[in-house]
N, C-alpha and C positions, 0 to 999 in steps of 0.2 A: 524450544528455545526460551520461551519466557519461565518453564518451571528450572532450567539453568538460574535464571536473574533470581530466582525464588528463595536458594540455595542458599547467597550472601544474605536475603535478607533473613535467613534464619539463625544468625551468627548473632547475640546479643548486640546491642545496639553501641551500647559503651565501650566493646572491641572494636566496632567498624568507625567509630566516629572518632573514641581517641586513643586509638592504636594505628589500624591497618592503613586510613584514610590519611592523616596526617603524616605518615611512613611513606606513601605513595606521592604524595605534593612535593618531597624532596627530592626524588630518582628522577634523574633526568631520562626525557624520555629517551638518548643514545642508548642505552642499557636495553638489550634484546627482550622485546615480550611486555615491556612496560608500558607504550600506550594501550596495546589490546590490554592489560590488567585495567589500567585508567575508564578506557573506553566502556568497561563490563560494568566499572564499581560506578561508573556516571548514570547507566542503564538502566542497572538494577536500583539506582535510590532514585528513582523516575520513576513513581506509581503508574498503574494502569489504570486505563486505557492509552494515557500518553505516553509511555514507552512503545507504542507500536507507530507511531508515528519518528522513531528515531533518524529514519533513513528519509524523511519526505524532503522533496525538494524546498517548499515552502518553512522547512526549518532550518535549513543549512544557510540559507539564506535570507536575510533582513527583508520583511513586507517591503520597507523603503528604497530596500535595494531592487527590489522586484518590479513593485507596483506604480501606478506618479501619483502625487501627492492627492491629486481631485479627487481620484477615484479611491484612496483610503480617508478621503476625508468622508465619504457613501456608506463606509461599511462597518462590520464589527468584525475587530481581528479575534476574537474570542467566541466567537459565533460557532464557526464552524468544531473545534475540541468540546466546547459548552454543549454538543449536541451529539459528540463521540461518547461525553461522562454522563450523559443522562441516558442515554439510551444501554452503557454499559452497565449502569446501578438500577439497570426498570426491574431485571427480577428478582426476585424476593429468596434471601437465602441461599442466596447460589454462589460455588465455591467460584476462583477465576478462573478454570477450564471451564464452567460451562457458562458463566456472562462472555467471554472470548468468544465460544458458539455464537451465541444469541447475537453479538455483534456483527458476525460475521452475514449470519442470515439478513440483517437488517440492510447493509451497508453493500459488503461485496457480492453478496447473493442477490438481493432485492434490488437495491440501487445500482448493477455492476453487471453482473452477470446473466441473469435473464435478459434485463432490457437487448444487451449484445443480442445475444440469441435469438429473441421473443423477432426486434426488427432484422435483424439479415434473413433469418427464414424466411420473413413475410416476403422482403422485395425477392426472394429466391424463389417465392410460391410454395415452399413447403412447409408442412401441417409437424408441428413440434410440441412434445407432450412431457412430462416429465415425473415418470413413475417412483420416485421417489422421494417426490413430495406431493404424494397422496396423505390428504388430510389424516387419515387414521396410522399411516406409517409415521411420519411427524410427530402425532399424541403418542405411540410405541416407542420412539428412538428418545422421546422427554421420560421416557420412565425408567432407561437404563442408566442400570449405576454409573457412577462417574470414576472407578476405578475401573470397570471392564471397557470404556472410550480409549485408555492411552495405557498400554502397559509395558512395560519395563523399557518406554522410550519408541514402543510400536504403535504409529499412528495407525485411527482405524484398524482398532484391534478387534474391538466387535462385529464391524463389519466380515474383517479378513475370515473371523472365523464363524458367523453364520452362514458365508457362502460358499469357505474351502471345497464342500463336496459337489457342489453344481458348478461353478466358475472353472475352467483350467489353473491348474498351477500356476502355470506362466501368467496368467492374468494377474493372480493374488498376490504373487512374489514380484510384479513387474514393479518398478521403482517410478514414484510419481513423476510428470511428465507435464510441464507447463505449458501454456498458451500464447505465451509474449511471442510478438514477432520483433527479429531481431533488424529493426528498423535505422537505428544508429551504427549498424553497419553497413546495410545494404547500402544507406546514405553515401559514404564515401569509396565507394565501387560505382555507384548505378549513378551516372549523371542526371535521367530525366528526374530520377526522384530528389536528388539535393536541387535542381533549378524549380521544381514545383516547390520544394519546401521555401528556400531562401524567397521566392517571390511574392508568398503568403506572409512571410514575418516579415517582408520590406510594407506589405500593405496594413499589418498589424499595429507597426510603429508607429503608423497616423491616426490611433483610434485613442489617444491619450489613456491608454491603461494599463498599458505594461510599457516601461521605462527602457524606452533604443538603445542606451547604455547596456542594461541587462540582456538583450538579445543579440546582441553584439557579444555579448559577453559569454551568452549559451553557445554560439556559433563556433566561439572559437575554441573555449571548451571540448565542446564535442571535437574539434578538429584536430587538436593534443593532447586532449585527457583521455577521460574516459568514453570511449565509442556509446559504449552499448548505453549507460547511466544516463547521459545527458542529449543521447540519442533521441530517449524518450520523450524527455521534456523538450527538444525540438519537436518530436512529432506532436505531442502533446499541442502546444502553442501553433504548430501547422493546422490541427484540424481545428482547431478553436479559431482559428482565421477564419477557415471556410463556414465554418458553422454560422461566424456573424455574419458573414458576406452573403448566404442562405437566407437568413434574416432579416437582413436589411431588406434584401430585395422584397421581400413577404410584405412587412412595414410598411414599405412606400407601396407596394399594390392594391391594400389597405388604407 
């Protein structure tokens, strides 16, 4: 996706800026196909690491709109991107497929994904290991080129084909398969889970840090737009209730 954005930007800069760009700010967007063009040429003149952040909630929408004033007057709105570009530019000479890696390990592997795993095992009691990130495979997969990673648009091309003759077919040609639970819908089918949810964000609004307005506003969102989109961000703001409410209790026991 992002070697798409990559594309435009390899179009001299005095075409995109005073041709293509300024051709596009006058097409209204009625005309079929003109916002996704808008939306690409917005995307791709958004360097990275901040282009991957296009779709976050926290962008679509105003900190002000979000958050109440006390608790953004606590914090740095630049904090968190400040710490996606430094961790994106730590290695040394490296093309943007492979700082994209490195971010990834840092962020959705380290901070995201293990932790998942590491604790539901535990309360499950079971012992979880992960062989492919063995120290010395790690230092292996840092050595391979950065053309045999992605080729001709095939992710994990190196992988597919160091393990075609062990793995089944079906395995290696299977089509990636995600892990989100489709919670913004279950929501408005499954009553016990929308009254669990709505009673956590009614006890949320009294914590002065996310603005009634706004969750009001996700509620009902989710209830005519997009199910699945803002699904999350309910869920999201539902277990971050319990999480404080976990918390608190800890605090005062303390």
């Amino acid at each position: 996706r992002q070697r798409v954005f990559e594309h435009y930007l390899s179009i001299p800069s005095a075409i995109r800026h005073g041709l293509i760009e300024p051709i596009l700010k006058l097409l209204p967007d009625s005309i079929p196909m003109t916002g996704k063009v808008k939306s690409y040429v917005t995307q791709a003149n958004t360097p990275l690491p901040d282009r991957l952040q296009s779709y976050n909630f926290l962008h679509r929408h105003s900190a002000e709109e979000v958050f109440s004033s006390d608790f953004l007057a606590e914090v740095s709105l630049n904090a968190p991107l400040d710490l996606q570009r430094s961790v994106y530019n730590a290695p040394d000479e490296a093309i943007s497929l492979n700082r994209m890696l490195y971010l990834d390990w840092q962020f959705t592997l380290a901070d995201n994904d293990l932790r998942k795993v590491n604790q539901m095992c535990s309360i499950a009691g079971v012992e979880v290991t992960y062989p492919l990130l063995d120290d010395q495979l790690v230092a292996f997969s840092c050595e391979i080129p950065s053309a045999w990673k992605i080729k001709d648009g095939d992710l994990r091309h190196f992988f597919k084909e160091a393990l075609k003759d062990w793995l089944p077919a079906e395995t290696i040609s299977k089509r990636k398969q995600g892990f989100g639970l489709p919670f913004g819908v279950w929501m408005k089918t499954y009553k016990p889970l929308q009254e669990m949810a709505y009673d956590n964000l009614l006890n949320l609004k009294g914590r002065n840090l996310i603005n009634p307005d706004f969750i009001d506003r996700t509620i009902e969102l989710h209830r005519s737009g997009h199910a699945p989109y803002y699904g999350e961000l309910v869920w999201i703001l539902t277990v971050f209730e319990m999480w404080m409410q976990c918390h608190s209790v800890r605090d005062t026991q303390k």
